[in-house]
N, C-alpha and C positions, 0 to 999 in steps of 0.2 A: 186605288185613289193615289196618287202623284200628289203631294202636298209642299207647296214648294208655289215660293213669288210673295209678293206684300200683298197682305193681308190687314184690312181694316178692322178694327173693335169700334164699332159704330156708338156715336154719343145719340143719344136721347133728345132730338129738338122739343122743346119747350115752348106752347104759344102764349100768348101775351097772361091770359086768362089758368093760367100753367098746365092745361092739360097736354097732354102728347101731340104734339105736330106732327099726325103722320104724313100728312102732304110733304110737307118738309124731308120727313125721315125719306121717304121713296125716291124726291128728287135730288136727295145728295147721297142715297145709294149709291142710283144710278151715275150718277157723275163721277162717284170715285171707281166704279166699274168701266166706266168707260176711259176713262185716265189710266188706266192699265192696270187697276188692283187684279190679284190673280183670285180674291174672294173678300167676302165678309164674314166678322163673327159679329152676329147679335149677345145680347144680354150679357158680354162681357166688362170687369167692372168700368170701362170705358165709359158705356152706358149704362151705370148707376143704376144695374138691378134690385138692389137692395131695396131703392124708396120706391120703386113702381107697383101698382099692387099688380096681382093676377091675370084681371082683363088686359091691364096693360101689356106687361111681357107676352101676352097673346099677340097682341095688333102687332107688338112692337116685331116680332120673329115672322108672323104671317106678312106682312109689307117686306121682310128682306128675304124670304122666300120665292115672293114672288119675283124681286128686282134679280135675286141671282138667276133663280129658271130662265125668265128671259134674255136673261146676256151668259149662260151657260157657265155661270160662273162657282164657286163653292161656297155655301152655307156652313161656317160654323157656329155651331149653338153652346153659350155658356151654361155649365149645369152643375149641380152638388153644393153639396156642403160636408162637415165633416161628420156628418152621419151616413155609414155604410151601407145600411137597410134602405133607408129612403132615399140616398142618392141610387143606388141599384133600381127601384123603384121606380123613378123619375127617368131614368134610364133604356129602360127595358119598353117604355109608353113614348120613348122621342118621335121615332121615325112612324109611329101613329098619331102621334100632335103635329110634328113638321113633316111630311114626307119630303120635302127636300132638302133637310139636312144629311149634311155629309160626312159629320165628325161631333163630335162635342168638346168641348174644353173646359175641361172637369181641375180643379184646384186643390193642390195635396193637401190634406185635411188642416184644417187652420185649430190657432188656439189649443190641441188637445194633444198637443205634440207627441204622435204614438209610435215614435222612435222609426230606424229606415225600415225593420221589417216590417211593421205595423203599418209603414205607408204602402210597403211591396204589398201586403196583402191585401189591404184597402183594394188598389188597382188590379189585383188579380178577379177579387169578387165583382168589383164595378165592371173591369171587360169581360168577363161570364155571361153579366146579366142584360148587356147591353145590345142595343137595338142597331147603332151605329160605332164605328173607331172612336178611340177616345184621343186626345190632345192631351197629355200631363202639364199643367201650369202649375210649375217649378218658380216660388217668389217668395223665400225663407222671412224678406224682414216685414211682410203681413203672414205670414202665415207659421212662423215663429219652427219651423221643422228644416234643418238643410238636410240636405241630401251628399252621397259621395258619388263621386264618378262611377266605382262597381256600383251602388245602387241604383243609380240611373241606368245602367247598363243591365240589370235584371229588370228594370221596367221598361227597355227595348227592346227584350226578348217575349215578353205575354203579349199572346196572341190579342190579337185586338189593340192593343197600344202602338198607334201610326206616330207620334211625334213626341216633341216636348216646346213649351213656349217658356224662355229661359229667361228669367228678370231677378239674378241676382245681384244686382247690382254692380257688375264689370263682369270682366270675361277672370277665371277661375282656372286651378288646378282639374275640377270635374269637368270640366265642359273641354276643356282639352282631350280627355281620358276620353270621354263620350265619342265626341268629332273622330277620333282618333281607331274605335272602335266597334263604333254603331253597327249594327244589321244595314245592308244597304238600301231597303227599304224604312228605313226609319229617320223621320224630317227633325233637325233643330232647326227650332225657331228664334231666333233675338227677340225677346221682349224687352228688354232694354232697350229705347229708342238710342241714345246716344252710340250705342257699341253696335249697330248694325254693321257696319263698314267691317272692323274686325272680325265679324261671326263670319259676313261674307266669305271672307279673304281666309278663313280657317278651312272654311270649308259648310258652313251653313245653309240649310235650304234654303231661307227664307226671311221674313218677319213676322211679327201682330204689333201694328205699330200703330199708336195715336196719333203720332206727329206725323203721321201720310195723309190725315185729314188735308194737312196744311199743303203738301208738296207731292201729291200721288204719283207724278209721274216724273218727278227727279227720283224719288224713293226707287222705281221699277227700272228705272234708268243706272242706277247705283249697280241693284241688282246681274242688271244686262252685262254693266261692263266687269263685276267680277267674274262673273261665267263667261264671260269670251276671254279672257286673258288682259283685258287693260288696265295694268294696273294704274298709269298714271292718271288714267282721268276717276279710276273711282276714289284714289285716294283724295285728288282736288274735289269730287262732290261728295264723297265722303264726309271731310271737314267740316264742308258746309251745313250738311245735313246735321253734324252732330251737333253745332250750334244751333240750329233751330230747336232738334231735339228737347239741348236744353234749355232754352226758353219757353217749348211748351208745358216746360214741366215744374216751371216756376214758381205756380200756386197747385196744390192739391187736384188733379187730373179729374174729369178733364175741362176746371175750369177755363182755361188757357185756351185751349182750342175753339171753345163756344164760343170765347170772346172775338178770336180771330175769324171764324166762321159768320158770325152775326155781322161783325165789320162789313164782311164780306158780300152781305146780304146773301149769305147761303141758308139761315135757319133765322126763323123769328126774333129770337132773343137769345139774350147769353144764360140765360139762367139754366141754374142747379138748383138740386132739391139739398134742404138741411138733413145732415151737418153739415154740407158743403156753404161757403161761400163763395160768391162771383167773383173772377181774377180782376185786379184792380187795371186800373187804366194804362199805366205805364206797361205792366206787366205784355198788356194785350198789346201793347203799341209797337213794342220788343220785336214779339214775335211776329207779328204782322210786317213791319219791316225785313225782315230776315225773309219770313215766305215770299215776301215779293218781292227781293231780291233774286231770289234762283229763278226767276222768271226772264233775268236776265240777261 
């Protein structure tokens, strides 16, 4: 598996009535697949696993299963928690509940900060027991545990760990270390929407980007032109991109994007499920001008 290109963490459309818009969810799939995302990830916190129950996150994985099959594109699945047993568990039954997933993006144990070897070995037993590659999502100020660049560098060495999706908030002494020495098979990802341009330019696979909701195929275009050599023009859409970035990050994720999407008439409404609330108007107005901007 080649993991590598922008990548969606897909929001959760909401119908008037608040249940799951899957009609929705399937035709902005496919529209960001066809805008050049190189995959999707479902049930990532993008889309607000937390508050959907069971059946939900069912429909909600089987609808981007089927959108990826059809356009041959990769399925990542969000999964774990910081319990080892039953994220193993959960694990070892993916590629029997999805068979078209292709990885999962599993989250260093939150809350219970069990120090870097306690996460090394977290991920040793989760890629053991696991049915597909795993994604390490690497985001210290939710999940309260950093990481060092050797430590990340021993979680690019177990077998079964393809990536990492990197949201510490800017680019770091580790991630230099990482870029610098990775296996050549093993992807950084930019989870930080705003710093994509510099991961690029480091040397980055890729992204899992929310704010591609908004601009998918400037995002892939970003991408294009640091892997052929241009640098002038990724830095100029670069720029652009990171201001969007951070306008959709204005209110608590991803209320910012449903706003700009619903605008859009791309999903029903703008709504979140509590705790979240709706990004206010301005907010949404922000970033919607910004997206439609690089339109032109």
């Amino acid at each position: 598996m080649e993991l590598k290109g922008i990548h969606v963490p897909l929001v959760t459309p909401f119908a008037e009535d608040g249940s799951v818009a899957l009609d929705a969810l399937e035709k902005l799939a496919g529209a960001l697949l066809d805008d050049g995302a190189a995959g999707l990830v479902a049930l990532g916190t993008t889309g607000e696993p937390a508050v959907l129950s069971a059946g939900e996150r069912r429909a909600v994985v089987e609808v981007c299963a089927a959108v990826c099959a059809a356009r041959g594109a990769l399925l990542t699945v969000g999964a774990g928690g910081p319990d080892t047993r039953a994220t193993a568990e959960e694990l070892a039954g993916l590629r029997d509940r999805v068979p078209g997933a292709a990885a999962a993006l599993v989250t260093v144990p939150s809350f219970v900060r069990p120090g870097e070897a306690g996460t090394v070995a977290h991920f040793r037993a989760l890629a053991a027991a696991s049915s597909v590659p795993l994604v390490v999502y690497h985001i210290p100020y939710r999940t309260g545990q950093q990481l060092s660049g050797g430590t990340l560098l021993e979680l690019a060495a177990v077998p079964g760990v393809v990536g990492v999706k990197y949201a510490t908030g800017g680019l770091d002494e580790a991630v230099v270390e990482l870029l610098a020495r990775r296996p050549a098979d093993f992807a950084v990802l930019a989870g930080e929407d705003a710093f994509l341009s510099p991961m690029l330019a480091l040397g980055g696979a890729g992204g899992i980007l929310a704010s591609a909701h908004l601009a998918t195929a400037r995002y892939v275009e970003l991408a294009a032109a640091w892997e052929r050599g241009d640098a002038a023009r990724a830095r100029e859409l670069g720029h652009r991109l990171a201001e969007l970035a951070t306008a959709a990050f204005a209110a608590p994720n991803p209320a910012v994007v449903k706003g700009v999407l619903h605008a859009q008439g791309r999903i029903p409404t703008p709504d979140v499920r509590l705790p979240l609330l709706p990004a206010g108007p301005a907010e949404v107005a922000r970033a919607l001008e910004l997206a439609s901007g690089l339109d032109q």
